[in-house]
PDB file of N, CA, C and O in Angstrom, chain B, residues numbered from 101:
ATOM      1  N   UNK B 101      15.537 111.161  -5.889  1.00  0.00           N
ATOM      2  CA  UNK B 101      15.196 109.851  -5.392  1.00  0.00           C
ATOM      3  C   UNK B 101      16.491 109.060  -5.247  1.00  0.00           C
ATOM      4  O   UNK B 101      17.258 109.116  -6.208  1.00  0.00           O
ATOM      5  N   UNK B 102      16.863 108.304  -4.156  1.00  0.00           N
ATOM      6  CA  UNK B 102      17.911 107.307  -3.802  1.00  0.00           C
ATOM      7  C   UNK B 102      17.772 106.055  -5.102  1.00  0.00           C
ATOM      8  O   UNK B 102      16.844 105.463  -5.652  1.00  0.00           O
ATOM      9  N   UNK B 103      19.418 106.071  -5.209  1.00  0.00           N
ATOM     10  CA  UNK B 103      19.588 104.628  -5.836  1.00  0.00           C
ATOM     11  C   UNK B 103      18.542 103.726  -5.443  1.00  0.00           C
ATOM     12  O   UNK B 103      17.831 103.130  -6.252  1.00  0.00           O
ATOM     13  N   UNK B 104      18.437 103.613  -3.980  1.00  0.00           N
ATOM     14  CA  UNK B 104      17.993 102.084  -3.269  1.00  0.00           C
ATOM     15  C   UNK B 104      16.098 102.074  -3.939  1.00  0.00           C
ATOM     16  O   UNK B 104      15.422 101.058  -4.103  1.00  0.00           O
ATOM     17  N   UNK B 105      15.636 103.577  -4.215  1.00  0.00           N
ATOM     18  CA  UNK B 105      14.568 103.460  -4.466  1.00  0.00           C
ATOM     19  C   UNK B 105      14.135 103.078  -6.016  1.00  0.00           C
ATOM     20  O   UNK B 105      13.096 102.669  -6.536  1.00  0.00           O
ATOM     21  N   UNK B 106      15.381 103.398  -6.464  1.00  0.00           N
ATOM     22  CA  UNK B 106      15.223 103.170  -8.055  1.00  0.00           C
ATOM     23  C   UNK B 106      15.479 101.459  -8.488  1.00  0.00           C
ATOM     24  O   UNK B 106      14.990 100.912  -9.477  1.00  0.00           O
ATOM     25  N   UNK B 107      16.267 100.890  -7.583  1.00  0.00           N
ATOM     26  CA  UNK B 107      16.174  99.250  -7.822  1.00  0.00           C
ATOM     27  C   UNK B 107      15.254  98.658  -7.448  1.00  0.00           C
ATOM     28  O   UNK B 107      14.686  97.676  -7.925  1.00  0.00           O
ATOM     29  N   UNK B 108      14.914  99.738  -5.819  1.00  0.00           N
ATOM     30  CA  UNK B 108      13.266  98.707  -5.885  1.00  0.00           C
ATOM     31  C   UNK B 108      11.769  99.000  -6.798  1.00  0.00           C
ATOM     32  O   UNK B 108      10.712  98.377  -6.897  1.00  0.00           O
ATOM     33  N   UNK B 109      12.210 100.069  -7.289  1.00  0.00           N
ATOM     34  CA  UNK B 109      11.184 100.408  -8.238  1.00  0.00           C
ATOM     35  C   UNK B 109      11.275  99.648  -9.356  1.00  0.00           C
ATOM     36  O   UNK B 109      10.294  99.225  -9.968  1.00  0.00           O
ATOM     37  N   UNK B 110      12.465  99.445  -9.669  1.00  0.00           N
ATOM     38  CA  UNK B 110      13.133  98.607 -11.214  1.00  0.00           C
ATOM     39  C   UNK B 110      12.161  99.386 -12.479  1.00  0.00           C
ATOM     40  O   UNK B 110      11.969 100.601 -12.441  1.00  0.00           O
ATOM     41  N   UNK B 111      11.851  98.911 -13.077  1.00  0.00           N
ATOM     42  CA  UNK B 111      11.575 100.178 -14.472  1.00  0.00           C
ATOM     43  C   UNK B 111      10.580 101.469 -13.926  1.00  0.00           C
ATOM     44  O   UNK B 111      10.723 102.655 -14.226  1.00  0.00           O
ATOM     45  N   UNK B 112       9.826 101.045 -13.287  1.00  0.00           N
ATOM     46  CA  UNK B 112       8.805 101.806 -12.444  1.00  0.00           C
ATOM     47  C   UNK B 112       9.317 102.956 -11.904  1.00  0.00           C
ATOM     48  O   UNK B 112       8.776 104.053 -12.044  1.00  0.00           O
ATOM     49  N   UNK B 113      10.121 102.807 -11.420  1.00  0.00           N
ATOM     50  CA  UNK B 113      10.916 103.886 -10.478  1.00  0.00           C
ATOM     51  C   UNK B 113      10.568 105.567 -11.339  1.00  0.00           C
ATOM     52  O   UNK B 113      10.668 106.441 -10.478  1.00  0.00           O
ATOM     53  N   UNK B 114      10.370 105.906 -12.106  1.00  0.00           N
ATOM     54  CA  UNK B 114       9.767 107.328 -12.190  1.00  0.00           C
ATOM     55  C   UNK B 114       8.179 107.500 -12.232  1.00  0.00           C
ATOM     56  O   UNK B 114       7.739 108.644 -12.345  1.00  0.00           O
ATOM     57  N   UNK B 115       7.379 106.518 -12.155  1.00  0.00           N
ATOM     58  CA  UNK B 115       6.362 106.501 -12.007  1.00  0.00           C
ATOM     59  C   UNK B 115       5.811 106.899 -10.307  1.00  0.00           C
ATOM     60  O   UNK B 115       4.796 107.486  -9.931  1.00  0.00           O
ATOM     61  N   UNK B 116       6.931 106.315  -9.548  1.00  0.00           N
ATOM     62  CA  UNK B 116       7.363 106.018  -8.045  1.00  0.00           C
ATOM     63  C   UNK B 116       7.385 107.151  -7.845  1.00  0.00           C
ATOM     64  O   UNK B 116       6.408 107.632  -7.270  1.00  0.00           O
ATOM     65  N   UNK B 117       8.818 108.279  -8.350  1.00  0.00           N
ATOM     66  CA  UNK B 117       9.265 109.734  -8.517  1.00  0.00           C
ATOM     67  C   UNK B 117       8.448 110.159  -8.765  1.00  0.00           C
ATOM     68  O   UNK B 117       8.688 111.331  -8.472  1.00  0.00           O
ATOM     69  N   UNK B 118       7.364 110.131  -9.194  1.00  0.00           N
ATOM     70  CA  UNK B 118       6.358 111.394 -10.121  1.00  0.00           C
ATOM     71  C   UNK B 118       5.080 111.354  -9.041  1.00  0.00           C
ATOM     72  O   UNK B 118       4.646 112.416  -8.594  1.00  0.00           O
ATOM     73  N   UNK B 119       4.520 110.111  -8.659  1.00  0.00           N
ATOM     74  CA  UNK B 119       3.813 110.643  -7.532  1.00  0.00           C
ATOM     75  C   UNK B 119       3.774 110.705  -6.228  1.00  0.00           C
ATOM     76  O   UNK B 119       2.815 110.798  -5.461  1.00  0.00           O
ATOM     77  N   UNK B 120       5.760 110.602  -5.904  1.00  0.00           N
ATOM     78  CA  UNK B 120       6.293 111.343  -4.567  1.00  0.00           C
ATOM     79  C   UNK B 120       5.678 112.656  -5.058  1.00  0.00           C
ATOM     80  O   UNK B 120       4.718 113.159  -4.475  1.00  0.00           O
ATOM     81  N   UNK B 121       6.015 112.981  -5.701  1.00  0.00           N
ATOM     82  CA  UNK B 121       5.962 114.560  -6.163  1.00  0.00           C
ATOM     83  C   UNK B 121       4.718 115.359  -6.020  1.00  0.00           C
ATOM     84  O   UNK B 121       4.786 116.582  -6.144  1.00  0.00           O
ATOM     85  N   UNK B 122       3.260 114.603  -5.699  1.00  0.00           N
ATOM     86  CA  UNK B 122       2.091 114.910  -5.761  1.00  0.00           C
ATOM     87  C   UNK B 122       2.001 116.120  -4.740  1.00  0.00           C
ATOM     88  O   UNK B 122       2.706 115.991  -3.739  1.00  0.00           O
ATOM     89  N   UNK B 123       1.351 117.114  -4.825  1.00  0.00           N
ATOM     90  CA  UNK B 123       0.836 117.752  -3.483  1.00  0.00           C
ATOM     91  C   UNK B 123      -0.209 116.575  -2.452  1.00  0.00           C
ATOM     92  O   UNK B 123      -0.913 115.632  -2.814  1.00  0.00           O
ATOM     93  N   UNK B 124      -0.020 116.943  -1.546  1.00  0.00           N
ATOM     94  CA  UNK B 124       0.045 115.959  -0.249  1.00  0.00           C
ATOM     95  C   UNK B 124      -2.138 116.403  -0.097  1.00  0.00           C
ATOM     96  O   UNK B 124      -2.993 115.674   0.407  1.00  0.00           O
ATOM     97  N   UNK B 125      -2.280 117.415  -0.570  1.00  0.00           N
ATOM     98  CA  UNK B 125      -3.601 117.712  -0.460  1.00  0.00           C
ATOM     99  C   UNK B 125      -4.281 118.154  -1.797  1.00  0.00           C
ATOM    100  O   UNK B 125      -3.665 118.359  -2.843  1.00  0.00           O
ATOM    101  N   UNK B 126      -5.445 118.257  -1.650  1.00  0.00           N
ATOM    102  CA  UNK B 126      -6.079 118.946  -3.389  1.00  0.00           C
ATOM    103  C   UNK B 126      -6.318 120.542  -3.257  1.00  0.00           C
ATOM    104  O   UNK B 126      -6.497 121.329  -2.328  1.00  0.00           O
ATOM    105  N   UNK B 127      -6.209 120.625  -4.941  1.00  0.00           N
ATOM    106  CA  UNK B 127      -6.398 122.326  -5.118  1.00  0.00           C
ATOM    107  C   UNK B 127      -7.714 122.492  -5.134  1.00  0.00           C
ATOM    108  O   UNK B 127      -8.440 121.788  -5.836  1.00  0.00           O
ATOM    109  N   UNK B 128      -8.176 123.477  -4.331  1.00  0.00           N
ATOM    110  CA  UNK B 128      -9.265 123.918  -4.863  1.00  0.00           C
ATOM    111  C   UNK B 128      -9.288 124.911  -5.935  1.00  0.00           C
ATOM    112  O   UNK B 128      -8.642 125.951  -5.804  1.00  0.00           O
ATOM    113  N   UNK B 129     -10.199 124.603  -7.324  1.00  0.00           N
ATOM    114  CA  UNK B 129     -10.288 125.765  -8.415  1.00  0.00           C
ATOM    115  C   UNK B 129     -11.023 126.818  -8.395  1.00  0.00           C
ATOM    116  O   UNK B 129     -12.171 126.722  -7.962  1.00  0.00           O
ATOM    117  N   UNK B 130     -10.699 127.621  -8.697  1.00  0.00           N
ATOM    118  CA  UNK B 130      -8.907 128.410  -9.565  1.00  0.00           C
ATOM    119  C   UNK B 130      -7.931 128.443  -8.676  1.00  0.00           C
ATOM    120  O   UNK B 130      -7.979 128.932  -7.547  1.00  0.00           O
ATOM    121  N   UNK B 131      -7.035 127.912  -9.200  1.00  0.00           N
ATOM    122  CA  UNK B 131      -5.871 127.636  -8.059  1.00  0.00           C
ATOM    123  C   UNK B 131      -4.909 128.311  -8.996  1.00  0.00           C
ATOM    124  O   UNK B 131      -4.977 128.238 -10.223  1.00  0.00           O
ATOM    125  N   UNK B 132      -3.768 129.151  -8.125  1.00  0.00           N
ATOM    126  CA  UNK B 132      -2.576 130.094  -8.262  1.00  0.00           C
ATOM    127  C   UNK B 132      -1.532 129.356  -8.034  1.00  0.00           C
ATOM    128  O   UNK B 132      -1.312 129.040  -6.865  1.00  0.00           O
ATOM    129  N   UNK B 133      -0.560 128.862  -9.180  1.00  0.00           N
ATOM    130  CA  UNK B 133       0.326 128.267  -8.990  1.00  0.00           C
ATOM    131  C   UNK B 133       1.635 128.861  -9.685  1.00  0.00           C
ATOM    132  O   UNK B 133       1.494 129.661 -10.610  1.00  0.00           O
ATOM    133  N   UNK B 134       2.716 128.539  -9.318  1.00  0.00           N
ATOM    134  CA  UNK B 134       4.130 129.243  -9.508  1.00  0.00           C
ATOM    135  C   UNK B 134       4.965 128.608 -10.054  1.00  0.00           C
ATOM    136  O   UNK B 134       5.871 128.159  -9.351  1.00  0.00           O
ATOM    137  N   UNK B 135       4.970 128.271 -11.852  1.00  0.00           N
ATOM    138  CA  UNK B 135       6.027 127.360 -12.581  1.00  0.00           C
ATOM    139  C   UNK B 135       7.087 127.864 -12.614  1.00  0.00           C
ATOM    140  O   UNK B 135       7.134 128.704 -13.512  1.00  0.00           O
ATOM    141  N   UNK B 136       8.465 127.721 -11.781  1.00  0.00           N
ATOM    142  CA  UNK B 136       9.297 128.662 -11.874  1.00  0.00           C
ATOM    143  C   UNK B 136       9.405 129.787 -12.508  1.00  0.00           C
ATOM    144  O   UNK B 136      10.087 129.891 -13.528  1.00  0.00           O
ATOM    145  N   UNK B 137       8.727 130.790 -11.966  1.00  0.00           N
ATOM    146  CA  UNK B 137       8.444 131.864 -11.966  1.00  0.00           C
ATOM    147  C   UNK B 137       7.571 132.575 -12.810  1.00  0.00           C
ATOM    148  O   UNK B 137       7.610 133.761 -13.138  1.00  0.00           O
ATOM    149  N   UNK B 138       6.702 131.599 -13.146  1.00  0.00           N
ATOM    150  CA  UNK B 138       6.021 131.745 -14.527  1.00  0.00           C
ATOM    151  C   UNK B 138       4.260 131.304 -13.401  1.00  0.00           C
ATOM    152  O   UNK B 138       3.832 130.190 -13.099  1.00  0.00           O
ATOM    153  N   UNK B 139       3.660 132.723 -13.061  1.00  0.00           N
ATOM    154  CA  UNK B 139       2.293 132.134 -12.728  1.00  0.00           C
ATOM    155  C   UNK B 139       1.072 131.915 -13.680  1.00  0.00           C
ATOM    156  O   UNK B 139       0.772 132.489 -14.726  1.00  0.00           O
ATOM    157  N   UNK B 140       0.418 130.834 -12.942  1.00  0.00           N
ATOM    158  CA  UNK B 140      -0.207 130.329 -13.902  1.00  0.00           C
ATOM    159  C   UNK B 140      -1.570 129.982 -13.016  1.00  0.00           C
ATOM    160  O   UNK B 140      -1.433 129.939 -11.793  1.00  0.00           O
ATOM    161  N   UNK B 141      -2.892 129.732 -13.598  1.00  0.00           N
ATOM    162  CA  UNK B 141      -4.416 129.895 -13.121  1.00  0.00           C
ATOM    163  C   UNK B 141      -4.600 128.473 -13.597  1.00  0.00           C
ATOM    164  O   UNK B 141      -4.563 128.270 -14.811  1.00  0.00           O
ATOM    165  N   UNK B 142      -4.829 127.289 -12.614  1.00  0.00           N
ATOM    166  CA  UNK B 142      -5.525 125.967 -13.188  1.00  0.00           C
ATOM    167  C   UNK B 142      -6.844 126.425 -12.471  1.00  0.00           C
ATOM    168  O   UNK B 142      -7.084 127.016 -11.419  1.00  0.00           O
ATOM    169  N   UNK B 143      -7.993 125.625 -14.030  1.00  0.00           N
ATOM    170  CA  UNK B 143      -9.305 125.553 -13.660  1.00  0.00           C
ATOM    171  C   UNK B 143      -9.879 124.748 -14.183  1.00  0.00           C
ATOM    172  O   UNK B 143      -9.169 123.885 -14.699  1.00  0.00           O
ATOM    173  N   UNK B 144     -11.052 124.620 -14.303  1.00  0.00           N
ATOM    174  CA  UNK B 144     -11.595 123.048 -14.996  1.00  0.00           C
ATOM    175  C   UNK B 144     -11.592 123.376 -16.173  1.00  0.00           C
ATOM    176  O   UNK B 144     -10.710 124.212 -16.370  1.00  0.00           O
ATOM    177  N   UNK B 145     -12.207 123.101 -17.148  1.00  0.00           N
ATOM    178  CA  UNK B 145     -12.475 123.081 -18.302  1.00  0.00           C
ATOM    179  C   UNK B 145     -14.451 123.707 -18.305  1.00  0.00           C
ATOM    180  O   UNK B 145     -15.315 123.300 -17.528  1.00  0.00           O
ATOM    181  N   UNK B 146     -14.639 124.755 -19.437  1.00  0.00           N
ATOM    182  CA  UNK B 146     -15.711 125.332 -19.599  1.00  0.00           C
ATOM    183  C   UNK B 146     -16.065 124.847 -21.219  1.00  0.00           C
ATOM    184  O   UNK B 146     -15.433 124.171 -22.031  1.00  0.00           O
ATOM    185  N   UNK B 147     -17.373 125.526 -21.267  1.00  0.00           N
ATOM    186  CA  UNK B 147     -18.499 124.743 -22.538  1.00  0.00           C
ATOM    187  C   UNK B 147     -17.555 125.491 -24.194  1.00  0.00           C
ATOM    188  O   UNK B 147     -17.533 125.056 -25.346  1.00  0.00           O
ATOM    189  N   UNK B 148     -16.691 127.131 -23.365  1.00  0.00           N
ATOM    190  CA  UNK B 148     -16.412 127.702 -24.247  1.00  0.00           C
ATOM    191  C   UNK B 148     -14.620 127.385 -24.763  1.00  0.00           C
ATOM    192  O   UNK B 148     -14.028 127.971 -25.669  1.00  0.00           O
ATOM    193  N   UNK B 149     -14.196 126.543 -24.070  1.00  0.00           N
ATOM    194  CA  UNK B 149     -12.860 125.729 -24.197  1.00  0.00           C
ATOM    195  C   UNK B 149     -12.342 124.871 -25.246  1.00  0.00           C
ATOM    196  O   UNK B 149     -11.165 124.578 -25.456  1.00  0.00           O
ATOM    197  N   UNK B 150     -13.292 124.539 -25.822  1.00  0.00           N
ATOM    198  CA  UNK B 150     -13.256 123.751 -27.217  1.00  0.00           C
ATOM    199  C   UNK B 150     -12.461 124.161 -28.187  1.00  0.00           C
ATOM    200  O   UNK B 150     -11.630 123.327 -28.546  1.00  0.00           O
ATOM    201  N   UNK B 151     -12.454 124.995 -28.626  1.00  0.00           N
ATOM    202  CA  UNK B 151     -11.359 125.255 -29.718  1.00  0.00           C
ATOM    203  C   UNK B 151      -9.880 125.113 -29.030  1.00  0.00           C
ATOM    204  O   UNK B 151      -8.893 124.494 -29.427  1.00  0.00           O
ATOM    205  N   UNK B 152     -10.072 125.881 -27.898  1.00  0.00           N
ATOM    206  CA  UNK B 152      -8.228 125.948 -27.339  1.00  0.00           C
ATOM    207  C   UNK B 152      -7.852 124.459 -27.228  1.00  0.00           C
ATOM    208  O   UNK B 152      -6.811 124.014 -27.710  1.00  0.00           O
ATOM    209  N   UNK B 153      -8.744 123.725 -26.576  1.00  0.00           N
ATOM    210  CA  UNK B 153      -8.472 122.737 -26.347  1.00  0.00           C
ATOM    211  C   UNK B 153      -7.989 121.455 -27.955  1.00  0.00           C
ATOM    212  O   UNK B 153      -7.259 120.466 -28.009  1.00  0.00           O
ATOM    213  N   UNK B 154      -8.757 122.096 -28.892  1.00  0.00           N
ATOM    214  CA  UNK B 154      -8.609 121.158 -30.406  1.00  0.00           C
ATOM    215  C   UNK B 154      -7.121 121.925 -30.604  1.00  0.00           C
ATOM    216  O   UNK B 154      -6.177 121.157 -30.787  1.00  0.00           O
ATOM    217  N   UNK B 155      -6.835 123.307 -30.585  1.00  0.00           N
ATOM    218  CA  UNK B 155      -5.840 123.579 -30.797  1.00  0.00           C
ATOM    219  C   UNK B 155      -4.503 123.116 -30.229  1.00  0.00           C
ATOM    220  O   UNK B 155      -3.366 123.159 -30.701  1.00  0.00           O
ATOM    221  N   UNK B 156      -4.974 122.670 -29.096  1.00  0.00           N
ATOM    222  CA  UNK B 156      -3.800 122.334 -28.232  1.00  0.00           C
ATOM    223  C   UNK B 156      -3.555 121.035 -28.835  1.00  0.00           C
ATOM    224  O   UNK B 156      -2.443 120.943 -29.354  1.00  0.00           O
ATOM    225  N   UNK B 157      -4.480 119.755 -28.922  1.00  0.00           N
ATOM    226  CA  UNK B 157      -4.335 118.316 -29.087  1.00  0.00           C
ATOM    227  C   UNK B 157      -3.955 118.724 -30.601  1.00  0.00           C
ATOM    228  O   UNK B 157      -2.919 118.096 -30.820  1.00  0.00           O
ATOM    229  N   UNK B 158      -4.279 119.458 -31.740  1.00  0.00           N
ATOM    230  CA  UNK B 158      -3.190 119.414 -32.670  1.00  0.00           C
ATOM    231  C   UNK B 158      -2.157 119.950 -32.764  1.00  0.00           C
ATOM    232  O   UNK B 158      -1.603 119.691 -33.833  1.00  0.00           O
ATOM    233  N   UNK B 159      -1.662 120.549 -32.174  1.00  0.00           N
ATOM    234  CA  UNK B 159      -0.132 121.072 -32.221  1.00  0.00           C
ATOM    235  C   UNK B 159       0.647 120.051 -31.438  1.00  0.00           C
ATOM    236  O   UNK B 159       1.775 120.486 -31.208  1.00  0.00           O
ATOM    237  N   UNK B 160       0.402 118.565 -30.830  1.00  0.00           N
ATOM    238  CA  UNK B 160       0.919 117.694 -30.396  1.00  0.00           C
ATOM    239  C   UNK B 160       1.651 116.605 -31.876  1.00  0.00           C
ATOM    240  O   UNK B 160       1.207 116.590 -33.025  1.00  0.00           O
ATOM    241  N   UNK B 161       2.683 115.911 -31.413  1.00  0.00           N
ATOM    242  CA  UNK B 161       3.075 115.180 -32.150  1.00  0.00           C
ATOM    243  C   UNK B 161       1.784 113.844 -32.463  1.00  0.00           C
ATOM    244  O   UNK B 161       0.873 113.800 -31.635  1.00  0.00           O
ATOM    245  N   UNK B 162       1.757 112.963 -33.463  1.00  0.00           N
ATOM    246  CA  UNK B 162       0.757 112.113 -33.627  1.00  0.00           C
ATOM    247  C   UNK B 162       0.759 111.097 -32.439  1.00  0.00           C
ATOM    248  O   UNK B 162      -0.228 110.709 -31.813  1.00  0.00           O
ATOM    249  N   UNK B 163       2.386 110.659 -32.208  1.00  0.00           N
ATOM    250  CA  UNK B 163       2.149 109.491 -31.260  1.00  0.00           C
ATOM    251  C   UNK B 163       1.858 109.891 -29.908  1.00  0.00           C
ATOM    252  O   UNK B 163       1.662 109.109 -28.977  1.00  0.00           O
ATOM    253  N   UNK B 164       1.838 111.310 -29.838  1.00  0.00           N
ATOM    254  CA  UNK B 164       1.637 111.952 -28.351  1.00  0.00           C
ATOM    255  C   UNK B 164       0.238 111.733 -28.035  1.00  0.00           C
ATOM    256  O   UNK B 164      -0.027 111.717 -26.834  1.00  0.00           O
ATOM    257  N   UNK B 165      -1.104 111.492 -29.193  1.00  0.00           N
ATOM    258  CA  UNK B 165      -2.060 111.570 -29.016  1.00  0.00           C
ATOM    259  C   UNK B 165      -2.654 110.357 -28.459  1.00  0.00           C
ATOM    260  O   UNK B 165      -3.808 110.400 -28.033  1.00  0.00           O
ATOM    261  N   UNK B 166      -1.936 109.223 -28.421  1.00  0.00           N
ATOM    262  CA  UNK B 166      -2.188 108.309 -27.669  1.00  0.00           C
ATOM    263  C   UNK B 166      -2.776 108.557 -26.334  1.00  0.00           C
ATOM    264  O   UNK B 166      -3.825 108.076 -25.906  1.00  0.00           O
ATOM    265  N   UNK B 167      -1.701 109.641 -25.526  1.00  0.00           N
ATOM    266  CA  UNK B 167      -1.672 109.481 -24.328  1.00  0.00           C
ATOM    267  C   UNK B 167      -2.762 110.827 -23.524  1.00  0.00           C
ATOM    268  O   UNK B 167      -2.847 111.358 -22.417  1.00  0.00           O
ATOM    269  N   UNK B 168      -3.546 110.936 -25.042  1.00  0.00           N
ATOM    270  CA  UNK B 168      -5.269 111.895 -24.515  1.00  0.00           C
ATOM    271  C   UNK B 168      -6.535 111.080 -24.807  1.00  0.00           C
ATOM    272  O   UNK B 168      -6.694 110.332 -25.772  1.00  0.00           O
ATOM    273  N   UNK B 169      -7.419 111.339 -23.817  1.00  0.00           N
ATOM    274  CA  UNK B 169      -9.318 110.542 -23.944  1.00  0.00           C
ATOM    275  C   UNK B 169      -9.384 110.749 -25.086  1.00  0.00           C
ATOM    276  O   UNK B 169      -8.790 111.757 -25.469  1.00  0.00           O
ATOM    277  N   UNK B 170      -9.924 110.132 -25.850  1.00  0.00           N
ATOM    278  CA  UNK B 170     -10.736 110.300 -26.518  1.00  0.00           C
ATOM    279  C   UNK B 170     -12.224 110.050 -26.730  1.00  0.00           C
ATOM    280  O   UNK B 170     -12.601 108.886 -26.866  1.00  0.00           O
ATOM    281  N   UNK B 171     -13.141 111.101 -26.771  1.00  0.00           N
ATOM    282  CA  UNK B 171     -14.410 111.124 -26.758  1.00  0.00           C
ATOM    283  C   UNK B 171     -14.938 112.300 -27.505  1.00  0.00           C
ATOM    284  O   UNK B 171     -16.152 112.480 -27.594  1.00  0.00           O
TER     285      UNK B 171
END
């Protein structure tokens, strides 16, 4: 991103950067994607996901948990 975009963004400006960055269209799921060089399967979430998912939100730092739903 240009200087010029980062002053007019003023603190914002990676918020700005992050959803330049969006794909321009949506995935349809299961979607095949390529993390530098590391492929990977996004899909929704299933009934049988629950544990991975508790596992995942605790192996996060505490203040990280802020930034998940809670329900």
């Amino acid at each position: 991103m240009s200087w010029v975009a980062r002053l007019i963004g003023g603190p914002n400006w990676s918020v700005i950067e992050q959803a330049g960055a969006q794909p321009a269209a949506s995935l349809a799921y299961p979607a095949e994607v390529d993390l530098d060089g590391l492929s990977v399967t996004l899909r929704t979430l299933h009934s049988g996901d629950e544990e991975a998912l508790l596992a995942f939100a605790r192996s996060l730092p505490t203040h990280d948990l802020m930034f998940l739903r809670r329900d």
